[in-house]
C-alpha positions as CSV (number, residue, x, y, z in Angstrom):
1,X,40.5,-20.5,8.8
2,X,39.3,-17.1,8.4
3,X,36.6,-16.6,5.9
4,X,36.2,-12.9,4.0
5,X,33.3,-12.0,2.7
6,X,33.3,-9.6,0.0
7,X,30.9,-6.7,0.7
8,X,28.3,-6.0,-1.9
9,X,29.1,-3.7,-4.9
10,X,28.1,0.2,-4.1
11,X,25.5,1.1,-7.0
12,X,24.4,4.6,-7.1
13,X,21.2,6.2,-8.7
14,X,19.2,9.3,-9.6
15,X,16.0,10.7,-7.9
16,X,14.1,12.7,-9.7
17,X,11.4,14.5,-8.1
18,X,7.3,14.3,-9.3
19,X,5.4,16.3,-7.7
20,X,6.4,19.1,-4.6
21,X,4.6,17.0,-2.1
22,X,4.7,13.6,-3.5
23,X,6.7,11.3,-5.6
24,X,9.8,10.5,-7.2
25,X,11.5,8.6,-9.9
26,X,14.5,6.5,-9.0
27,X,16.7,5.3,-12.4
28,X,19.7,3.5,-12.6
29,X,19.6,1.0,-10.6
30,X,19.5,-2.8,-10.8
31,X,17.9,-4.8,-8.0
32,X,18.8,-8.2,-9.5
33,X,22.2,-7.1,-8.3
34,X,23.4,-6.7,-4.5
35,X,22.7,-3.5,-3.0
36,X,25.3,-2.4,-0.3
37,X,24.3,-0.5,2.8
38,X,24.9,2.6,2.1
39,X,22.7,2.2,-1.4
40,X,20.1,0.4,1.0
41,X,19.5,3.3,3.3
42,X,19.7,5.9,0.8
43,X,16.8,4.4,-1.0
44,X,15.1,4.0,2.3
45,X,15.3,7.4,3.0
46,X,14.1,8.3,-0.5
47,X,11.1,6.9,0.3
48,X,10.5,8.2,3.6
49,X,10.9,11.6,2.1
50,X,9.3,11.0,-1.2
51,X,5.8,8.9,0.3
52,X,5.7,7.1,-3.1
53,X,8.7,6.2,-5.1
54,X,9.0,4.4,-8.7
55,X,12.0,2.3,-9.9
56,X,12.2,2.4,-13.0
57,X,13.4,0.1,-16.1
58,X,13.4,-3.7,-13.3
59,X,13.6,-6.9,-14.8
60,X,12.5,-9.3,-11.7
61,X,10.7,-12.6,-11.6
62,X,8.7,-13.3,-8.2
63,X,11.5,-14.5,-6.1
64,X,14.1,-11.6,-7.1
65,X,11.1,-8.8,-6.6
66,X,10.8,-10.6,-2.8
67,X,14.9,-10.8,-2.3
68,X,14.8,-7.1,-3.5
69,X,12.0,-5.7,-0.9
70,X,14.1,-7.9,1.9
71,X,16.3,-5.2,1.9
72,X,13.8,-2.9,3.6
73,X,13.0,-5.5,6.6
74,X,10.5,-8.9,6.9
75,X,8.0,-9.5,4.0
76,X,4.3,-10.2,5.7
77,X,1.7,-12.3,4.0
78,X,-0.7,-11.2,2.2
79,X,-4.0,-12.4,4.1
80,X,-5.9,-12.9,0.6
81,X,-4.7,-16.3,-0.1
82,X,-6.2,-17.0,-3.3
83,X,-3.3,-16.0,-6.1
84,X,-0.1,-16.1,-4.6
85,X,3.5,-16.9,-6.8
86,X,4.4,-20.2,-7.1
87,X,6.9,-21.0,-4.8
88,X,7.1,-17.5,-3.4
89,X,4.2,-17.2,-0.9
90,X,5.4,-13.2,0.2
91,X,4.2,-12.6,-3.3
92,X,0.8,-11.9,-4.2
93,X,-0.3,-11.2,-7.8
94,X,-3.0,-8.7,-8.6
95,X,-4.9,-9.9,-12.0
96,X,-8.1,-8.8,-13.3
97,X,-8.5,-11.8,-15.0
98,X,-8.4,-14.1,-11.8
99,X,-12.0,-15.7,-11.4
100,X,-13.3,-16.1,-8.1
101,X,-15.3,-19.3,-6.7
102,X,-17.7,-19.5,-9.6
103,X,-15.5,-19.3,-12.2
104,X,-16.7,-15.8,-12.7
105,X,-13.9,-12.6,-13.6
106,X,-14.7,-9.4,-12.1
107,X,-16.5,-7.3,-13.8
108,X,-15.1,-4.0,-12.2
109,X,-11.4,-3.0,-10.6
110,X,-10.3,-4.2,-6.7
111,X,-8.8,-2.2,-4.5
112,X,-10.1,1.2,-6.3
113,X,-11.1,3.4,-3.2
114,X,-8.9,5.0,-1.4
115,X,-6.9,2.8,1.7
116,X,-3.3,1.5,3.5
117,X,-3.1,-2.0,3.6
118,X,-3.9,-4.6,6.3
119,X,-5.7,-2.3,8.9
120,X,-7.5,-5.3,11.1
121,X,-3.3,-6.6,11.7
122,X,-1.4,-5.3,14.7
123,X,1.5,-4.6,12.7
124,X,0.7,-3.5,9.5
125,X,3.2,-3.1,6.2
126,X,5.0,0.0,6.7
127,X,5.7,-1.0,2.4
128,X,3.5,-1.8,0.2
129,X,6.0,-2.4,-3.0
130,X,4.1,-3.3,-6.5
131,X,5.6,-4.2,-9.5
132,X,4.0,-4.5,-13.2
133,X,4.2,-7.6,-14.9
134,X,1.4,-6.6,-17.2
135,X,-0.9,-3.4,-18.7
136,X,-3.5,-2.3,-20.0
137,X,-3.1,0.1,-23.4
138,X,-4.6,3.0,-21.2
139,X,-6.1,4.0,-17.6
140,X,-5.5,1.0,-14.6
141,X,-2.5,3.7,-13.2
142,X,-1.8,3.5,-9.3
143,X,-3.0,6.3,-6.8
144,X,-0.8,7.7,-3.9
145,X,-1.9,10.1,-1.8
146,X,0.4,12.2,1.3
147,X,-1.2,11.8,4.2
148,X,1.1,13.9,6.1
149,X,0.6,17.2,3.9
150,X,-3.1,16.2,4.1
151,X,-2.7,16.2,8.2
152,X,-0.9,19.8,8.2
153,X,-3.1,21.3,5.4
154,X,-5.7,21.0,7.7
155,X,-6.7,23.8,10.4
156,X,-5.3,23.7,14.3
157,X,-9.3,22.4,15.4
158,X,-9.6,19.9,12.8
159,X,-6.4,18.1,13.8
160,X,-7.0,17.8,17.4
161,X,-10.2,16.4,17.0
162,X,-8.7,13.7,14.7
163,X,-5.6,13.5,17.0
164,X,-7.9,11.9,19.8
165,X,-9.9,9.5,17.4
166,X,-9.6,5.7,17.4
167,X,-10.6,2.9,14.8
168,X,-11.7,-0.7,15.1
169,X,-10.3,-2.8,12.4
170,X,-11.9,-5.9,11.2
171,X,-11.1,-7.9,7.7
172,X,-14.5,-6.4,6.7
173,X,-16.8,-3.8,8.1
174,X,-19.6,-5.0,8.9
175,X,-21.4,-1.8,7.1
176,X,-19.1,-3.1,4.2
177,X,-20.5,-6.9,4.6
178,X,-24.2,-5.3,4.2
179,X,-23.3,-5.1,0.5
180,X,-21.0,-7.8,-0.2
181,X,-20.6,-11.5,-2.1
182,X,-21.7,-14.6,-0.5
183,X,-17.7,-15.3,-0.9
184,X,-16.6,-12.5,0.9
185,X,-19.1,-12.7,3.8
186,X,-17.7,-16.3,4.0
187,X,-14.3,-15.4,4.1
188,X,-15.0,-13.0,7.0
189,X,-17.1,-15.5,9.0
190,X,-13.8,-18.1,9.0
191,X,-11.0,-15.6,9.4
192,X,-13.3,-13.6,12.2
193,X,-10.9,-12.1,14.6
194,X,-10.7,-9.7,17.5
195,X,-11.5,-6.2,16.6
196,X,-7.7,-4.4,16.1
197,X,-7.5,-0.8,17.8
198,X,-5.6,2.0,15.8
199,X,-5.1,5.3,15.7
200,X,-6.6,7.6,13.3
201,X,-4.1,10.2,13.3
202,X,-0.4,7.8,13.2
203,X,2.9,9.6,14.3
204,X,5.5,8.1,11.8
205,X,8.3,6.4,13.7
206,X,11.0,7.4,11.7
207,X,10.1,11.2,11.0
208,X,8.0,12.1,14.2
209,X,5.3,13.6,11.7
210,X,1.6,12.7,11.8
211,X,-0.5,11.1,8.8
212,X,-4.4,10.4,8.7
213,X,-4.3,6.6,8.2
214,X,-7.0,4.4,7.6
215,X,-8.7,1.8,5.3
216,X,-12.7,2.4,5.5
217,X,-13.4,-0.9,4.3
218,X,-11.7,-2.4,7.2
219,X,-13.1,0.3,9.9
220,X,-15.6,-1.0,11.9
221,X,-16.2,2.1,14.2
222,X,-14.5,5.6,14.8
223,X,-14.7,6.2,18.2
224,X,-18.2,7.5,19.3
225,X,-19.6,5.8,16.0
226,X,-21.4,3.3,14.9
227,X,-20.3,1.4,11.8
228,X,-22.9,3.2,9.5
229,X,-21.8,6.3,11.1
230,X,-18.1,5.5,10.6
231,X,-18.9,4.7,6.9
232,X,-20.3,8.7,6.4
233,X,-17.8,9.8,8.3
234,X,-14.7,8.4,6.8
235,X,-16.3,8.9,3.0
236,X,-16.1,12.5,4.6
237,X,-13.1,12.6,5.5
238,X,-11.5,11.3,2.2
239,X,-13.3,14.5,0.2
240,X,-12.0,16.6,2.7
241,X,-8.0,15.5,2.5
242,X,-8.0,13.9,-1.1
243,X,-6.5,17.3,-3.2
244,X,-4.1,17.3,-6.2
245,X,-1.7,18.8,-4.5
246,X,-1.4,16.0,-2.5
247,X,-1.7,12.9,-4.8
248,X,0.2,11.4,-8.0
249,X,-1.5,8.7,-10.1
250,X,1.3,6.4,-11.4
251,X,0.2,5.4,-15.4
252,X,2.6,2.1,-15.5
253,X,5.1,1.2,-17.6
254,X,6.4,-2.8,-17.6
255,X,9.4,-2.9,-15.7
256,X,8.1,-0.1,-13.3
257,X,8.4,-1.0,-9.2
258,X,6.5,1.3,-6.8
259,X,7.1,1.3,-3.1
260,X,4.5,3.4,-0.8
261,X,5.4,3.8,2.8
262,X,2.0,3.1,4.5
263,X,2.8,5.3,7.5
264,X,2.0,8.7,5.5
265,X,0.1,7.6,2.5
266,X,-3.4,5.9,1.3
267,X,-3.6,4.4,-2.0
268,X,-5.8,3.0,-4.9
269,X,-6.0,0.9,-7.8
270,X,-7.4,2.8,-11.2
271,X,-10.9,1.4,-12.3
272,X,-10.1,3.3,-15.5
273,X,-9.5,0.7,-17.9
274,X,-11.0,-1.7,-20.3
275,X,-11.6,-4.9,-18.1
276,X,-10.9,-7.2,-20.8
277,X,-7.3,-6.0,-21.2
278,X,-4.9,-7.3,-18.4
279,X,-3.7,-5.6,-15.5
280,X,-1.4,-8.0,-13.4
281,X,1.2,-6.6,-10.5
282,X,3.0,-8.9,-8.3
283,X,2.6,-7.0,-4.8
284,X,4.8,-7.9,-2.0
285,X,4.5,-6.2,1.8
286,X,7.2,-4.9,4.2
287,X,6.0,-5.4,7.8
288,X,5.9,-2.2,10.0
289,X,5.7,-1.9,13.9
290,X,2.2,-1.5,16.0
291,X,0.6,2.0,15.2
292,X,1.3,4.8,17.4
């Protein structure tokens, strides 16, 4: 007996652009809902185009935020264990109010200088798709910056040096470790893995441009650098590209989902908020191919 499976209801949307170089707002869609092919790969290519795109107005628990990201290829763990969804390991949950091994909330923001995501793994998201579950009244927005337009802005010299430039990706930099928690120097001493070799300068496999791309926490060395060396260099580099032409900082509303493709962008977390108000995203990762 032949079987017929019905294809998945076509749902269309609206993109509205942010800024010239970066960003746009997608409304009217539902991602509780099927999403046919042709919807799939027009949102795909939104976000290629777009670096960092927010979907507006979502109403997702853990498991339909994962199902939803599926549609953009395998979800990748998040190698930070410690707060994941129940049931739905591919989903992490970003909370200021988590307490580390002491019992002890942070007293200032994670993730609030500059970076892409899971440097020291040979194939790195090529999404990294939040989603806000809660806010704070003011501040705590997301940063996206285009790496690409940072890459061309730059002049003919600058980019061929850059072009030939190689990083060595660790969990931690040791530079980084100098400073850190007994917890997080712990972490790094069981998880210690081969140093991962990336370029500095990525060519994006989809578009054929080039993007800086890098997360200085995770650097180790630049090539013909040592790892204080690296440090300067990259802190450098970051007040060299960062412009406002070339960013958008995303103030969140509930209900808002923002995917960054990775391949042309570096992003932060805000540290502009009152710490005793929560902040909570459940972040999910699509993985990418081997840098090239």
């Amino acid at each position: 007996m032949n079987i017929m499976t019905k294809p998945s209801a076509k749902q269309s949307f609206t993109v509205t652009p942010i800024k010239e170089k970066i960003g746009a707002v997608i409304s009217g869609i539902d991602l509780t809902k099927p999403v046919d092919e042709e919807t799939r790969q027009a949102l795909y290519s939104t976000i290629v185009d777009n670096i960092a795109v927010v979907i507006k107005d979502q109403h997702l628990n853990p498991a339909q935020f994962a199902a939803a990201m599926e549609m953009f290829g395998e979800l990748m763990p998040d190698q930070i264990t410690t707060n994941l969804a129940p049931g739905v390991p591919m989903v992490s949950i970003l909370d200021n109010f988590e307490k580390n091994s002491k019992g002890e909330q942070a007293k200032k923001p994670k993730n609030a200088t500059w970076h892409t995501d899971h440097t020291n793994k040979e194939l790195p998201p090529k999404f990294t798709c939040l989603y806000a579950v809660a806010i704070p009244s003011k501040g705590g927005g997301t940063s996206v910056a285009n790496m690409r337009a940072a890459y061309e802005a730059l002049p003919a010299e600058r980019r061929a040096q850059l072009d030939g430039m190689q990083t060595a990706n660790q969990r931690i930099s040791s530079a980084r470790l100098a400073f850190g928690n007994p917890d997080t120097i712990a972490e790094q001493a069981r998880l210690a893995e081969p140093l991962m070799m990336h370029p500095l300068v990525r060519t994006h496999p989809d578009t054929g441009t080039k993007a800086i791309w890098f997360h200085q926490g995770k650097t180790e060395t630049v090539t013909g650098l040592d790892p204080y060396q690296t440090q300067d260099f990259l802190k450098d580099l970051l007040q060299e590209i960062i412009t406002d032409d070339v960013t958008y900082t995303h103030n969140w509303t509930l209900g808002d989902l923002l995917v960054v493709d990775n391949r042309a962008a570096l992003h932060k977390a805000g540290s502009d908020y009152n710490m005793s108000e929560h902040r909570k995203l459940y972040r999910t990762m699509v993985r990418g191919d081997r840098p090239r």
